[in-house]
C-alpha positions as CSV (number, residue, x, y, z in Angstrom):
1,X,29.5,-20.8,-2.9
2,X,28.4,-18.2,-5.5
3,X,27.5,-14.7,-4.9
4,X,26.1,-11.9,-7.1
5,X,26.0,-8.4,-6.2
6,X,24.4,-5.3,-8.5
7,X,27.9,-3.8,-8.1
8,X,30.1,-6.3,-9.8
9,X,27.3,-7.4,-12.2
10,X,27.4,-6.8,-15.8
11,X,23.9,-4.4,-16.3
12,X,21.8,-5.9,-19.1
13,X,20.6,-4.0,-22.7
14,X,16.7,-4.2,-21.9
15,X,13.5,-2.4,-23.4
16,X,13.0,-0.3,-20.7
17,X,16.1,1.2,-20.8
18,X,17.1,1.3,-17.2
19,X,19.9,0.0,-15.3
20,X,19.1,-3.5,-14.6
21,X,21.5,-6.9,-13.9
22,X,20.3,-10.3,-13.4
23,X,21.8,-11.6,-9.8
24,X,20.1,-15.6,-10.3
25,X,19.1,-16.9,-13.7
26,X,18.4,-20.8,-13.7
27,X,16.3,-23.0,-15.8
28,X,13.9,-23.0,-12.5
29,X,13.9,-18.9,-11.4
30,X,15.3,-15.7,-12.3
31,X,16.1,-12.4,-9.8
32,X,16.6,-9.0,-11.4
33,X,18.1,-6.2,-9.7
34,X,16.7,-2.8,-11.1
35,X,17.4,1.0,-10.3
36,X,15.3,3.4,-11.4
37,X,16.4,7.2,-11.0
38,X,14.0,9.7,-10.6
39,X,11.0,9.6,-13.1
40,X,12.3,6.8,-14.8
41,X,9.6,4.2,-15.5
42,X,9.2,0.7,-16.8
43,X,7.5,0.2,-20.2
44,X,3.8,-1.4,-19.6
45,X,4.1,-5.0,-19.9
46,X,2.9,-8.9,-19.3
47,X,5.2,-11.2,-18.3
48,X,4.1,-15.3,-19.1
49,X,5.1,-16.1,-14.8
50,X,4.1,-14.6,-11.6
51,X,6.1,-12.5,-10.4
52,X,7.0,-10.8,-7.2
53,X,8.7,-7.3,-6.3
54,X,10.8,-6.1,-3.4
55,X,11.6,-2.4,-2.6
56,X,14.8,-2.3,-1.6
57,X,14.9,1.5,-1.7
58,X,13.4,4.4,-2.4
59,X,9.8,5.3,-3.4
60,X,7.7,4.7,-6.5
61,X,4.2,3.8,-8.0
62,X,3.2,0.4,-9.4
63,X,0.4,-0.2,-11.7
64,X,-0.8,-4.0,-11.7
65,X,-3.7,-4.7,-13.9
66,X,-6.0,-2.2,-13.0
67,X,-4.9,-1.2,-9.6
68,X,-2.3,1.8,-9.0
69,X,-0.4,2.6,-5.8
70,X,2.5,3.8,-4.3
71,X,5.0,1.6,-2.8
72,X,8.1,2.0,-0.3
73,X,11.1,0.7,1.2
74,X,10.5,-3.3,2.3
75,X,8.0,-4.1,0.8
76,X,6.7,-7.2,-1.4
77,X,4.2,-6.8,-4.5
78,X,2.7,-10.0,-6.2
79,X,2.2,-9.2,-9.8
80,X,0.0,-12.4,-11.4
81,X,0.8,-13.9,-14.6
82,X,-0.5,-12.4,-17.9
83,X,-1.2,-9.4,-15.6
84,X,-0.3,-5.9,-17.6
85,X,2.2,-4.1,-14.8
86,X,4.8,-1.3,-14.9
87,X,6.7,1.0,-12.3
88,X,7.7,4.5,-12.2
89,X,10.0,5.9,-9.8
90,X,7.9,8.9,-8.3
91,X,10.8,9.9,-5.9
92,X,13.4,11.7,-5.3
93,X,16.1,8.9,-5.0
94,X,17.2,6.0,-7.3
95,X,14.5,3.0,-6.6
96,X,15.9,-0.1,-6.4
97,X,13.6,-3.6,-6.6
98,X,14.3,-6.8,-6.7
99,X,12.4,-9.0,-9.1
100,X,11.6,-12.4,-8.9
101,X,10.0,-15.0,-11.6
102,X,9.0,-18.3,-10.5
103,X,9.3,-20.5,-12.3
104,X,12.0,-18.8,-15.4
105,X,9.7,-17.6,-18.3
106,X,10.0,-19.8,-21.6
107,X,8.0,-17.4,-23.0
108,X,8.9,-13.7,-24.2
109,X,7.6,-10.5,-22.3
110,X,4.9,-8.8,-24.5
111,X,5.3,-5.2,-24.1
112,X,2.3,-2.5,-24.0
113,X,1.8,-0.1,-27.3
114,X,0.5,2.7,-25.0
């Protein structure tokens, strides 16, 4: 049996530059763990996979596409493929989310200039 836990994983170098660990990375899905602390955001960006969120704590906003709104504690967001998205923790505690790409991207992220 494997396990993975944010605490004993190794936290990845990544463009955003939050704290963020990868808990399941296989040739068919990948899970990322990320905490946010207060007013940290993610950089604008499309990802080549749909992709799904869960809040496992805390508060923040999430832009996909066009749409803006503010998300809490359990709950899922579907992001779309080739969809520009980004989060921003608009709390007062460290927001941690659980992201999941189906099926592992081949192809890189492309990141927002503004």
């Amino acid at each position: 049996m494997k396990t993975a836990s944010p605490k004993t994983q190794e936290t990845m170098q990544n463009p955003h530059g939050i704290k963020a660990c990868n808990l399941y990375n296989t040739d068919h899905a990948q899970v990322t763990h990320l905490t946010m602390a207060p007013g940290e955001s993610l950089v604008k960006h499309i990802t080549p996979v749909d992709v799904f969120f869960y809040v496992l704590q805390g508060k923040g906003t999430v832009l996909i596409g066009e749409e803006t709104q503010e998300i809490t504690t359990d709950t899922l967001v579907e992001s779309p493929k080739d969809i520009l998205h980004s989060w921003s923790n608009t709390g007062t505690e460290d927001l941690r989310v659980l992201v999941v790409k189906v099926p592992k991207p081949t192809t890189p992220t492309t990141f927002s200039k503004t």
